[in-house]
C-alpha positions as CSV (number, residue, x, y, z in Angstrom):
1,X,114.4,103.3,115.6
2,X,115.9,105.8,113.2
3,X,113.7,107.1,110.1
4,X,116.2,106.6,107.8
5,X,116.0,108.6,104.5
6,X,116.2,106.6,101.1
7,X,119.0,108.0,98.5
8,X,116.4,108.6,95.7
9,X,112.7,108.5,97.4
10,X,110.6,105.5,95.8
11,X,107.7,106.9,93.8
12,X,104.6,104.8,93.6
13,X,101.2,104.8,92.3
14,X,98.3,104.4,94.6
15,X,94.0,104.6,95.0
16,X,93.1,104.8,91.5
17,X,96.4,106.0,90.1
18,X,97.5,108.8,92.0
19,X,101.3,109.2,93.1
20,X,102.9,109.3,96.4
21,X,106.4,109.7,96.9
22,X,108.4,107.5,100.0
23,X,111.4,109.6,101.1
24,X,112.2,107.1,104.2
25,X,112.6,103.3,105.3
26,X,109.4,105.0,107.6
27,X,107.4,106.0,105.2
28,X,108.0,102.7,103.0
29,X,107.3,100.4,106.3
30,X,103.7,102.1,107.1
31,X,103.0,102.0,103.1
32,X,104.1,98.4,102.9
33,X,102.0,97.6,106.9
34,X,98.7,99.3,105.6
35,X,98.5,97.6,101.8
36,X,95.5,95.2,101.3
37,X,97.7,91.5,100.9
38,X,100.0,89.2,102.7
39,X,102.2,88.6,99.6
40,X,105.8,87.0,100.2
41,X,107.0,90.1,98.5
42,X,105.0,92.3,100.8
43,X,106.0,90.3,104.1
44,X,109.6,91.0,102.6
45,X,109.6,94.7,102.2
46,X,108.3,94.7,105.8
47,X,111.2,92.7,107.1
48,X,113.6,94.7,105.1
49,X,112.0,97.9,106.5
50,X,111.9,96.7,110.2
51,X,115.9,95.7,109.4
52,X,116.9,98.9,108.4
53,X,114.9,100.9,111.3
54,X,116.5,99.1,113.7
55,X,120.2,99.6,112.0
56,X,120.2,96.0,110.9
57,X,120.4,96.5,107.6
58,X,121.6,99.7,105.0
59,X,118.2,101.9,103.7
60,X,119.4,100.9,100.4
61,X,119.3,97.2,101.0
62,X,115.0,98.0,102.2
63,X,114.8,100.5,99.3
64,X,115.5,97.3,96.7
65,X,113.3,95.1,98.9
66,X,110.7,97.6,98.7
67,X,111.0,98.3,95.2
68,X,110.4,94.7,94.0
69,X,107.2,94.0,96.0
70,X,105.7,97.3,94.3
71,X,107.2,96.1,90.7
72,X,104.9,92.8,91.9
73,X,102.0,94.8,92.3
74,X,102.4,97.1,89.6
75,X,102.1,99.9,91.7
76,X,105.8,101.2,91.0
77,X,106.6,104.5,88.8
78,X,108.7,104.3,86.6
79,X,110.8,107.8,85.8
80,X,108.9,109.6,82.9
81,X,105.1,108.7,84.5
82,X,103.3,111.8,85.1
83,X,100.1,111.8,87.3
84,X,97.5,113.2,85.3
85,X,93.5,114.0,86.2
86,X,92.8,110.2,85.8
87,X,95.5,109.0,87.3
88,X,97.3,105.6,85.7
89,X,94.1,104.8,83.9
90,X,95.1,107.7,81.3
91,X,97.8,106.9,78.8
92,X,101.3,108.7,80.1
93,X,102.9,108.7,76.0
94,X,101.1,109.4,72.7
């Protein structure tokens, strides 16, 4: 299986709003394996992952996959979100 880094990484918010950046199919298959559901979107991403470790599928193709099961759960940044002391509780523009 081949760790196969994403063109842009995938940013995404997590605990109680604090950021953590995915640079690789990897690193989104171990996020998506070790969040708390069993959401269709969820079992997708892992798919997707699995698909592109194995050379099934492009990183890109996962990367998309990925990106709308964290959209779902709201957990995705969005470019311009800054972390800040209280993470995504604290308004990010004024």
């Amino acid at each position: 299986m081949l760790s196969r880094p994403f063109e842009k990484p995938i940013r995404v918010w997590v605990g109680l709003g604090f950021p953590c950046q995915l640079n690789t199919v990897a690193d989104a298959y171990h996020f998506a394996m070790e969040w708390c559901g069993n959401s269709p979107e969820q079992k997708a991403a892992i798919r997707a992952c699995k698909a592109a470790l194995t050379g099934e599928v492009e990183a890109e193709t996962a990367r998309g996959i990925f990106i709308a099961f964290a959209r779902k759960k709201d957990i995705l940044m969005q470019d311009g979100d800054t972390p800040s002391p209280l993470g995504k509780l604290a308004p990010t523009h004024v």
